[in-house]
ROTIVEX-803615 format. One record per residue (C-alpha): residue in three letters; x, y, z. Coordinates in Angstrom, 3 decimals. Each point is the difference from the previous one (the first is absolute). Layout:
ROTIVEX-803615
PT   resn         xx         yy         zz
PT    ALA          X          Y          Z
...
//
This chain:
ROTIVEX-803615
PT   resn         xx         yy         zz
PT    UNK    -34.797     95.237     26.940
PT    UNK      3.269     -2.153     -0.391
PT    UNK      1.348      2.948      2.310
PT    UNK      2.587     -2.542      1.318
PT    UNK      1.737     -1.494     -3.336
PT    UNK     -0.380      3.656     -1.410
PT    UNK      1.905      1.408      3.042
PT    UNK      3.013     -2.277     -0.311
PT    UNK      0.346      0.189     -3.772
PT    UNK     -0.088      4.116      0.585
PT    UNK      2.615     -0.366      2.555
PT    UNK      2.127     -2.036     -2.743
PT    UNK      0.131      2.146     -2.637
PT    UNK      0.496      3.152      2.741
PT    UNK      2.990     -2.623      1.024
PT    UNK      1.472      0.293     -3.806
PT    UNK     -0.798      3.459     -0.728
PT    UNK      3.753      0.931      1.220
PT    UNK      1.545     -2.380     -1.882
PT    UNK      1.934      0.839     -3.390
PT    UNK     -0.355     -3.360     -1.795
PT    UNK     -1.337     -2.803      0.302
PT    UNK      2.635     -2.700      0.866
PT    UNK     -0.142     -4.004      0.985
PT    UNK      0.492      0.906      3.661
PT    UNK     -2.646      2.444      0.486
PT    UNK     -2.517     -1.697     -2.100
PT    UNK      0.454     -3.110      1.762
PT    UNK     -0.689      1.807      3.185
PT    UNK     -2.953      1.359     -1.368
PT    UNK     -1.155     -3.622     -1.509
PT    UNK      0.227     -1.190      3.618
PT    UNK     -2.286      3.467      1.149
PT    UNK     -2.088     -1.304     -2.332
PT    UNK     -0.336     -3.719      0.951
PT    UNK     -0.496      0.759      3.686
PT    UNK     -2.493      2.629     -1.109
PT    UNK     -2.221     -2.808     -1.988
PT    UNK      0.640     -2.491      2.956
PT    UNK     -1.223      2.089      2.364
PT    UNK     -3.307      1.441     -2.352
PT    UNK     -1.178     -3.692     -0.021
PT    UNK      1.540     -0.660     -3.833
PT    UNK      0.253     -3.909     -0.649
PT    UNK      3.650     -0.756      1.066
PT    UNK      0.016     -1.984     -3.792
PT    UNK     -1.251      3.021     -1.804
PT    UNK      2.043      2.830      2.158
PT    UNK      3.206     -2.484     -0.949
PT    UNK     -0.404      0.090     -3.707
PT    UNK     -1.330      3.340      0.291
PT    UNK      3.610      1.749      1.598
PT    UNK      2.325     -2.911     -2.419
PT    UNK     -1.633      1.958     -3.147
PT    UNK      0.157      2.900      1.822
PT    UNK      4.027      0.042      0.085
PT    UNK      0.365     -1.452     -3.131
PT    UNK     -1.487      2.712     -1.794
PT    UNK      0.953      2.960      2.568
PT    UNK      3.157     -0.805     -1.291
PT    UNK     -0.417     -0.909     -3.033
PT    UNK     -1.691      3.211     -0.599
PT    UNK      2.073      3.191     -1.953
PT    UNK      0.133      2.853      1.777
PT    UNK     -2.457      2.826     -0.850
PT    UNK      1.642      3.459      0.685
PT    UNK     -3.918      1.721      0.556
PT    UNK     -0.306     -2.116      3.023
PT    UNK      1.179     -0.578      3.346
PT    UNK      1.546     -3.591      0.633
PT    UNK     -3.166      0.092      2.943
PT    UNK     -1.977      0.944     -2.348
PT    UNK      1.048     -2.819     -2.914
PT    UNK      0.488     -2.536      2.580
PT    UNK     -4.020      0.517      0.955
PT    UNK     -0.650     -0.327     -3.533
PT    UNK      0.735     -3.559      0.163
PT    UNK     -1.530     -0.257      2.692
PT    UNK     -3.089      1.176     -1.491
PT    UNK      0.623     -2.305     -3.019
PT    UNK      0.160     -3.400      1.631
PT    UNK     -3.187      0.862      2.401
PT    UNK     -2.012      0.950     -3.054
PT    UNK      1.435     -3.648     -1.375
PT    UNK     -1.082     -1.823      2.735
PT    UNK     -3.546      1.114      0.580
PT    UNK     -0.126     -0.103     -4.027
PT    UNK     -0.238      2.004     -3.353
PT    UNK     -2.761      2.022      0.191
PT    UNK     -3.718      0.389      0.877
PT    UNK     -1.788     -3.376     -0.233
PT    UNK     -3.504     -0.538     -1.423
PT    UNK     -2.530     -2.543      0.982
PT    UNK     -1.631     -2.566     -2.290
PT    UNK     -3.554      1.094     -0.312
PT    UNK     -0.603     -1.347     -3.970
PT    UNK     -2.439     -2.882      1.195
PT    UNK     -4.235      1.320      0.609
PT    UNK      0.019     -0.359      2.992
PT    UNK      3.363      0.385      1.036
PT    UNK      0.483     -1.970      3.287
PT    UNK      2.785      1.486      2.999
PT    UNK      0.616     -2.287      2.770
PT    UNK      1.312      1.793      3.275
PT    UNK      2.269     -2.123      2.358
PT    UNK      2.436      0.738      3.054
PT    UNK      0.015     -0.042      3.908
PT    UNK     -2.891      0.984      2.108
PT    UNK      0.088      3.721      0.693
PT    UNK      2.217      0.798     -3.301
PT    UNK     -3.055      2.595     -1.390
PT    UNK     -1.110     -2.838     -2.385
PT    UNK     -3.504      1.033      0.582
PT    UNK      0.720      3.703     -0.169
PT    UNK      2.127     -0.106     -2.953
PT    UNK     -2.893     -2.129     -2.393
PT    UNK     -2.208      3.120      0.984
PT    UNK      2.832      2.314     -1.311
PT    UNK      1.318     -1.662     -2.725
PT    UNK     -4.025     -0.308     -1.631
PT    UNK     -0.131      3.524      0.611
PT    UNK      3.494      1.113     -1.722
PT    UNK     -1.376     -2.190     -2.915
PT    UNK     -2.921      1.133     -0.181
PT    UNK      1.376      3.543     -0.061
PT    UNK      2.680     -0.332     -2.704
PT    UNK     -2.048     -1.628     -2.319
PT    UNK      1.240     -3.231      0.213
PT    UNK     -3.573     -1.608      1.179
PT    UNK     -3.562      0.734      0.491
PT    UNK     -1.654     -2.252      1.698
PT    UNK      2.097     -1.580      2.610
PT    UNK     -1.594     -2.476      2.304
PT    UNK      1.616     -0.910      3.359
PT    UNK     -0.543     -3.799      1.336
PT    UNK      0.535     -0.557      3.960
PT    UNK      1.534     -3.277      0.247
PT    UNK      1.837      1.332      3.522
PT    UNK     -2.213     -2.319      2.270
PT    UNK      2.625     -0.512      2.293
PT    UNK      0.121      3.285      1.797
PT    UNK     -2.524      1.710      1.856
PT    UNK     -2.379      2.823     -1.762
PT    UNK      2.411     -0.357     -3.095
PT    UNK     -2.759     -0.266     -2.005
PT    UNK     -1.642      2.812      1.446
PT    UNK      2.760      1.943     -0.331
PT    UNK      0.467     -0.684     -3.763
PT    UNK     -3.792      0.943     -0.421
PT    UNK      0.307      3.405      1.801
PT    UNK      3.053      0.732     -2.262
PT    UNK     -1.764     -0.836     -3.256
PT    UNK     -3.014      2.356      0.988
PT    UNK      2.334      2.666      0.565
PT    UNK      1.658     -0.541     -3.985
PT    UNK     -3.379     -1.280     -1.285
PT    UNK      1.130     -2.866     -0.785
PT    UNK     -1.805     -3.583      0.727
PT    UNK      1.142     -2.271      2.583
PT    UNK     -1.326     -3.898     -0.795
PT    UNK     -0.302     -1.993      3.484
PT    UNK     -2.156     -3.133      1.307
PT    UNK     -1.296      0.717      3.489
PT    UNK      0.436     -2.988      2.165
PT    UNK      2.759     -1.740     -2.219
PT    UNK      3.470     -0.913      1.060
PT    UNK      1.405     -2.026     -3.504
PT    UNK      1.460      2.602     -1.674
PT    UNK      0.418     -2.230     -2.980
PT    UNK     -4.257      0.254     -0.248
PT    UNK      0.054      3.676      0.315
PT    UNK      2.651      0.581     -2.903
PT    UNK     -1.740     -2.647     -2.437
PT    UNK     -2.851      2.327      0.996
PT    UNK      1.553      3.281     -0.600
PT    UNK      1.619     -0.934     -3.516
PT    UNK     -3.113     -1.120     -1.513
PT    UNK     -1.664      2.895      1.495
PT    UNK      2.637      2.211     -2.113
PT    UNK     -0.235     -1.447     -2.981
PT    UNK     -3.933     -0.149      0.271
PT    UNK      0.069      3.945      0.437
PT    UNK      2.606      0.655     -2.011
PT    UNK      2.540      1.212      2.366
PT    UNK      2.996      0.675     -1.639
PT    UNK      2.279     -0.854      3.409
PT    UNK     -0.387     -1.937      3.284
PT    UNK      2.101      0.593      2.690
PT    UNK     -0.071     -2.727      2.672
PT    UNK      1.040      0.554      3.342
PT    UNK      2.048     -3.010      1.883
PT    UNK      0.668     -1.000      4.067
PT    UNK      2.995      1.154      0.675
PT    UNK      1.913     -3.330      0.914
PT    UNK      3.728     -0.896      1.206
PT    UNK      2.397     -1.515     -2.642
PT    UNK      0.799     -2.819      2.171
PT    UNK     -3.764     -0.850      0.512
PT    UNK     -0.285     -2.615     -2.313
PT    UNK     -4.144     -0.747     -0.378
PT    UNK     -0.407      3.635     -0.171
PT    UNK      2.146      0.204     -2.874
PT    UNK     -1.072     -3.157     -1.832
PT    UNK     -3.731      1.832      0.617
PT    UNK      1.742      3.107     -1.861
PT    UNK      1.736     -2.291     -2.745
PT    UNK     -3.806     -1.700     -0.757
PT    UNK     -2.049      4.006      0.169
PT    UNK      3.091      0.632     -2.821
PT    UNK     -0.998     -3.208     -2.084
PT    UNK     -4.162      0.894     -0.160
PT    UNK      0.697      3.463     -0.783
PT    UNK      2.652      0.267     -2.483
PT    UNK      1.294      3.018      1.024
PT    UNK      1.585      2.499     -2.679
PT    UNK      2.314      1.984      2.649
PT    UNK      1.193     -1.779      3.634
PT    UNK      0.960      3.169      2.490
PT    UNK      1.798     -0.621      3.189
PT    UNK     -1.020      2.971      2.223
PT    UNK      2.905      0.498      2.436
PT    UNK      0.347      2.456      3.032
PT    UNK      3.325      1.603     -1.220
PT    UNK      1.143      0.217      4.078
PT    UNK      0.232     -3.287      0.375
PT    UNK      3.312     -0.084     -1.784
PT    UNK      2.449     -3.033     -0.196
PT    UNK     -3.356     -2.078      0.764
PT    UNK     -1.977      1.370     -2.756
PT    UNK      2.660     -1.586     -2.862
PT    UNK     -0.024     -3.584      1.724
PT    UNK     -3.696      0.005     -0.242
PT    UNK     -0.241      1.437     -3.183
PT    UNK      2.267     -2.861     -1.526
PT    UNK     -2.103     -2.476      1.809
PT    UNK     -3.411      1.258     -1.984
PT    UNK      1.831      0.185     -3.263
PT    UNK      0.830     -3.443      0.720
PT    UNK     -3.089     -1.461      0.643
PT    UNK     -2.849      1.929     -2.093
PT    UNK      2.881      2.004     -2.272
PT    UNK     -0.685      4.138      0.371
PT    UNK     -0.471      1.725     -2.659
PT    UNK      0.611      3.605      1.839
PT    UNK      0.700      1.558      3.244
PT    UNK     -1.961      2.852      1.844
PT    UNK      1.981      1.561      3.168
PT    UNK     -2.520      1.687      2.019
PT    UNK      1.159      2.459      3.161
PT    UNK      2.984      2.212     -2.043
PT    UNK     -1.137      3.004      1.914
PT    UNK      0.980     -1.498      3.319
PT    UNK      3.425     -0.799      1.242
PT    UNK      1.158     -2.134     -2.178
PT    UNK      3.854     -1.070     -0.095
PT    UNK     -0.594     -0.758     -4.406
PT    UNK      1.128     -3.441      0.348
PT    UNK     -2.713     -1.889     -1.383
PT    UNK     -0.126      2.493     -3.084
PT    UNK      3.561     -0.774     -0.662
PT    UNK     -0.324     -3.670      0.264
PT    UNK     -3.661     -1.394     -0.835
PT    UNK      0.735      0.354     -4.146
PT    UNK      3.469     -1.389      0.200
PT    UNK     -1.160     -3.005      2.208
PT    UNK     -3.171     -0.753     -1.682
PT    UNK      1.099      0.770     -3.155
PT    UNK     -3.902      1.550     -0.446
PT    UNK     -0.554      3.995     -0.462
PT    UNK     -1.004      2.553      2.745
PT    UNK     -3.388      1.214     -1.238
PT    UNK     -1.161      2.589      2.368
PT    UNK      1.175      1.925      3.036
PT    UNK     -2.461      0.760      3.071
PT    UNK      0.805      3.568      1.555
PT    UNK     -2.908      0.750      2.149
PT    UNK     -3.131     -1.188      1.460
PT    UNK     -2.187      2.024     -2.485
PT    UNK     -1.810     -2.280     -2.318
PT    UNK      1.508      2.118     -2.935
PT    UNK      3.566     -0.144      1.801
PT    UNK      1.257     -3.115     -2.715
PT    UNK      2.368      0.827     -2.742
PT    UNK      1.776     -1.531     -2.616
PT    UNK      4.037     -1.444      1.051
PT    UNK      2.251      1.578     -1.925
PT    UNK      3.823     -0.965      0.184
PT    UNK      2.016      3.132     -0.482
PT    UNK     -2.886      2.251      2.273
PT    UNK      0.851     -2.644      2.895
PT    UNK      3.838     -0.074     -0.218
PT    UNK     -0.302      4.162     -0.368
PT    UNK     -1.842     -0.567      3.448
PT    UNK      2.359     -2.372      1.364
PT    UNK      2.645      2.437     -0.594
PT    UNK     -1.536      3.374      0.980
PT    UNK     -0.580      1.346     -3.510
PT    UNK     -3.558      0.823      0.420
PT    UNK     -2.562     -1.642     -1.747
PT    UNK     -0.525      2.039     -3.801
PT    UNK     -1.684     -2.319     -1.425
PT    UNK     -3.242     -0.807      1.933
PT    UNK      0.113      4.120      0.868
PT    UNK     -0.489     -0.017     -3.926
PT    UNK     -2.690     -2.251     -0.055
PT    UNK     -1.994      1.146      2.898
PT    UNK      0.213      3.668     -1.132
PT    UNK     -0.957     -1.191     -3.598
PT    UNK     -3.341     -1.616      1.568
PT    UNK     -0.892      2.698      2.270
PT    UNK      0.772      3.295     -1.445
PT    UNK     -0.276      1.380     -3.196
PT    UNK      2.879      1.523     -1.746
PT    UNK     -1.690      3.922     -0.376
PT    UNK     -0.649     -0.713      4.017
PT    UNK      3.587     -1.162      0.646
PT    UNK      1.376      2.930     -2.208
PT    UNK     -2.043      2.493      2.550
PT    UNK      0.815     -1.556      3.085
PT    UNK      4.000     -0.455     -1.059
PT    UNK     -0.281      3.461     -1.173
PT    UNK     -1.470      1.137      3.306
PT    UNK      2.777     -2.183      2.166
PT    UNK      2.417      0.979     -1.973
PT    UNK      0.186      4.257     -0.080
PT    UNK     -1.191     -0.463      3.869
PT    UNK     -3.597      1.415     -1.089
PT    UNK     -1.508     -3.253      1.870
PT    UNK     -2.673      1.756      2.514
PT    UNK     -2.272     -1.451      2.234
PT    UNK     -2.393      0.373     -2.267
PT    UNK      1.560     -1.816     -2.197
PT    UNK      0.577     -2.802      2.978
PT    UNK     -3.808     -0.297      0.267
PT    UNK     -0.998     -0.232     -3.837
PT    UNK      2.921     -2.700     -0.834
PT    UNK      0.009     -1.737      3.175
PT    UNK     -2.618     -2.804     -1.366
PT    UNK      1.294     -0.599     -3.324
PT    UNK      4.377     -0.203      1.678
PT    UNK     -2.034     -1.909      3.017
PT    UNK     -0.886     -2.986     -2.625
PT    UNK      3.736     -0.948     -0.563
PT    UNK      0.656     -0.670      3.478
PT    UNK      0.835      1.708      2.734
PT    UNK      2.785      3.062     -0.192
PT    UNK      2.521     -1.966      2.064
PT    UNK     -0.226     -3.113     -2.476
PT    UNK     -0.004      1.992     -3.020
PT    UNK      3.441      1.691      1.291
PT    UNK      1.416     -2.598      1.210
PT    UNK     -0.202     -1.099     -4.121
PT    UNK      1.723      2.718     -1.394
PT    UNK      3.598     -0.536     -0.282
PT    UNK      2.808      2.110      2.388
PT    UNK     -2.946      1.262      2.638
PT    UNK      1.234      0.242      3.207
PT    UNK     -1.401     -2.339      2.446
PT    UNK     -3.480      1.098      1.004
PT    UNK     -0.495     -1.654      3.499
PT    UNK     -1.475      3.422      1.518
PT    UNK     -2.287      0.192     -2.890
PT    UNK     -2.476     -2.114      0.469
PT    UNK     -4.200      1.516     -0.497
PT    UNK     -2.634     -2.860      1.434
PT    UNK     -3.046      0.345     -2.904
PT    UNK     -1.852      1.369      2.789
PT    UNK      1.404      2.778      0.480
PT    UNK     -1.029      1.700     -3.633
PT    UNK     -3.005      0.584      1.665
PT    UNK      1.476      1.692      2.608
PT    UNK      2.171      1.575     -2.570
PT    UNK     -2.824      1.372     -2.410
PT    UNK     -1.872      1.563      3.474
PT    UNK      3.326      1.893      0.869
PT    UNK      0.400      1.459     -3.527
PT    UNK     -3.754      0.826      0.014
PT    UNK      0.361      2.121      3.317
PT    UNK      2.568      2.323     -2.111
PT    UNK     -0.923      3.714     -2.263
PT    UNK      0.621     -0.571     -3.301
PT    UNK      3.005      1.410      0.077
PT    UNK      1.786     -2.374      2.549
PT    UNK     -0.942     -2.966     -2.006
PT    UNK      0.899      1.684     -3.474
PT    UNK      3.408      0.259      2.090
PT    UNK     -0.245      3.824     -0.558
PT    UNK      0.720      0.672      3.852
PT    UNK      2.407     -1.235      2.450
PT    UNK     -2.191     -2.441      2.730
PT    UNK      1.941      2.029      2.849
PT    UNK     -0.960     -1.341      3.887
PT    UNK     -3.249      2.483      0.089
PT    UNK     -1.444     -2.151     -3.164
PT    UNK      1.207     -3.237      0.864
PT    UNK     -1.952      0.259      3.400
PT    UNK     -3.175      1.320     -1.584
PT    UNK     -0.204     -2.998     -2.916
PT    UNK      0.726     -2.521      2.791
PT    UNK     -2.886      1.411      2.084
PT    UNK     -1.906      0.478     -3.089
PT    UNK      0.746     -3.469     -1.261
PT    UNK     -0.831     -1.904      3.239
PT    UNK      3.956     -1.143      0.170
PT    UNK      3.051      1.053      1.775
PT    UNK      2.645      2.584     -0.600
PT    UNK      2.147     -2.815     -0.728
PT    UNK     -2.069     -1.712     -3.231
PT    UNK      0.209      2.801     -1.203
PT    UNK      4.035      0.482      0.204
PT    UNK      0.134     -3.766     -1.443
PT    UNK     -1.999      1.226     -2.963
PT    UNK      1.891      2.843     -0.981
PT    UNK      3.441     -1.941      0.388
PT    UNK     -1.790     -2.845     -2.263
PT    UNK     -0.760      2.845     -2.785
PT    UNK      3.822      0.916      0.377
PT    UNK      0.741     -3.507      0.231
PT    UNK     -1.666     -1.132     -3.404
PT    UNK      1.160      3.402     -1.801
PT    UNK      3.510     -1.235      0.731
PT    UNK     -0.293     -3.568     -0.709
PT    UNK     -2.214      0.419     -3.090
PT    UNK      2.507      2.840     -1.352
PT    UNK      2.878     -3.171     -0.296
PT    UNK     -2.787     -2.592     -2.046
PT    UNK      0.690     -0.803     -3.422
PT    UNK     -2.764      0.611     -2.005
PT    UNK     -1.570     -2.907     -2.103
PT    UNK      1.690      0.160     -2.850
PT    UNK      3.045      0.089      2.027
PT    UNK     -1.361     -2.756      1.917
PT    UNK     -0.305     -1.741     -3.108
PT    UNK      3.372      0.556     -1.100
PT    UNK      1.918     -1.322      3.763
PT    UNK     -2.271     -3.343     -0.724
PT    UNK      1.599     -0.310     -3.513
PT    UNK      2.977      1.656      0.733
PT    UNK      3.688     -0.501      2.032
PT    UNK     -0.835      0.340      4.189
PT    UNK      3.980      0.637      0.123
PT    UNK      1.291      2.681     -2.031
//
């Protein structure tokens, strides 16, 4: 994810590392690294130009801190104005009213449809709502209603439709009464995805906004459509005034220019980040985790979070303890696999921790744990406590033992070398804890 922008600001601050100070000449070289680095990401050429003037003005206008290198304090600033731009801090949606009403909105093919199925189940799951009820007003594309109802049976949630109507205006009226009759306390209604230039369709979008009074207006926006995605974003705060944005598809290759520019543009809050195709794969945008991305630091804050929601802290202790001293067995592989296996993959969970080493030959499809857990269950009970060297002779009788090749097995001991290593260099929570409240620099 934003593996492009990322790899250019990296190369910048490798670019400074040599230098002594920080002087007029080489910060203006590094402004203009910095410019062609946005251009090229996708970055609004408006936003990337105010972006690198404050940039110079307070590179230089900046003391010199001794603890740092001027790479290192030149990044900082970096860091500063992105946070700026994409905003203060975590944004919260306006869910006072019983019911609450979110209207979705964007292109066809954005994830509008997904993303009402995964934002009532993040809801639902922190507390903030009960008893969501979806409304499929997408009668524009094919089987989007089906799709919306096969989504809400897999979050138990209810999914209002009309069979055989195409006014969507009829099946919202429908929908809201329906929620307030049953005392839903949110209804989340689905839209056609619909050009900005298409003028009926957006006067139809304008008149579904006027009968249902929506609390929160989310523009759900494919984040690799770049440069496109801020021109159309500016056009639907313009004509039915956004309340939020959602950018769906941050786990693909994205270039980060529609993260950088939507807020500045629209002047409207990025909500929620996309980053996967599971319906639980929707989390909340956070500023300072996204310019930390942006620039290669890892991602410490939504490590916290997911490791606070999955794992308990005696279980973390254990397993940190375990990773730590290099007492990690295979046994120990099988028993925590599940509960590490609910954060995310290994790869993704890496790739978050700041000053890892990049992990392209690391890479474990979730179908292989059960080829994984049939290996380990072919060893004695002292290979998998780790008590034994798995010489050749072994490794050839848990692969024929295990159904798999002499090879999956090699893979599986480098992994448990692999993760010994890599887990021996993670801050603990609390240390976590501290890098998200604490200098990135010194």
């Amino acid at each position: 994810m934003l593996g492009y922008l990322s790899e250019k600001m990296q190369n910048l601050t490798a670019k400074l590392s040599g230098k002594r100070v920080l002087t007029e000449e080489n910060i203006d070289e590094a402004v203009r690294d910095v410019r062609m680095a946005l251009l090229e990401a996708d970055v609004n050429y408006g936003v990337a130009k105010k972006l690198v003037k404050s940039l110079k003005e307070k590179a230089l206008g900046d003391a010199v801190i001794k603890s740092v290198t001027p790479g290192q304090q030149f990044i900082k600033v970096v860091h500063d104005e992105l946070k700026s731009l994409m905003g203060t801090g975590e944004s919260v949606l306006n869910l006072q009213n019983k019911p609450s009403v979110i209207m979705m909105c964007g292109l066809q093919g954005s994830g509008k449809t997904t993303h009402c199925a995964k934002l009532a189940q993040y809801l639902i799951k922190t507390g903030k709502v009960k008893t969501p009820l979806l409304a499929a007003c997408d009668l524009q594309r094919p089987a989007a209603v089906e799709q919306l109802k096969i989504l809400g049976k897999q979050i138990n949630v209810p999914v209002f439709s009309i069979d055989g109507e195409s006014n969507p205006l009829i099946v919202a009226k429908a929908a809201l009464k329906k929620a307030k009759e049953e005392n839903h306390d949110l209804l989340i209604v689905d839209t056609a995805g619909r050009l900005h230039i298409d003028g009926e369709m957006m006067e139809q979008l304008e008149a579904l906004r006027d009968l249902v009074n929506p609390d929160e207006v989310l523009f759900v926006v494919n984040s690799t459509t770049g440069q496109d995605a801020v021109n159309i974003a500016a056009e639907f705060n313009r004509r039915i005034e956004l309340t939020g944005t959602i950018l769906t598809m941050l786990d693909g290759n994205t270039r980060g220019g529609a993260a950088i520019s939507i807020r500045e543009v629209t002047g409207k809050p990025l909500l929620f980040e996309g980053i996967g195709e599971k319906i639980g794969d929707i989390q909340v945008f956070n500023p300072e985790s996204m310019a930390d991305r942006i620039l290669g630091m890892g991602d410490t804050i939504n490590l916290v979070k997911k490791a606070q929601e999955h794992i308990t802290e005696d279980d973390a202790k254990d397993l940190e303890k375990k990773l730590r001293t290099a007492t990690f067995t295979y046994d120990d592989y099988l028993s925590q696999i599940s509960m590490v296996r609910k954060m995310g993959s290994f790869k993704s969970l890496l790739g978050m921790i700041p000053g890892i080493p990049n992990l392209n030959n690391l890479n474990i499809d979730d179908k292989e744990f059960l080829k994984i857990e049939s290996i380990i269950r072919s060893m004695t009970p002292n290979e998998r406590k780790c008590k034994v060297e798995l010489s050749v002779p072994r490794r050839r009788r848990v692969a024929e033992g295990s159904g798999t090749k002499m090879d999956d097995v090699n893979k599986l001991e480098k992994l448990l070398k692999q993760m010994k290593s890599f887990f021996k260099k993670m801050p603990n929570l609390n240390q976590l804890q501290k890098l998200m409240g604490g200098s990135r620099w010194g």
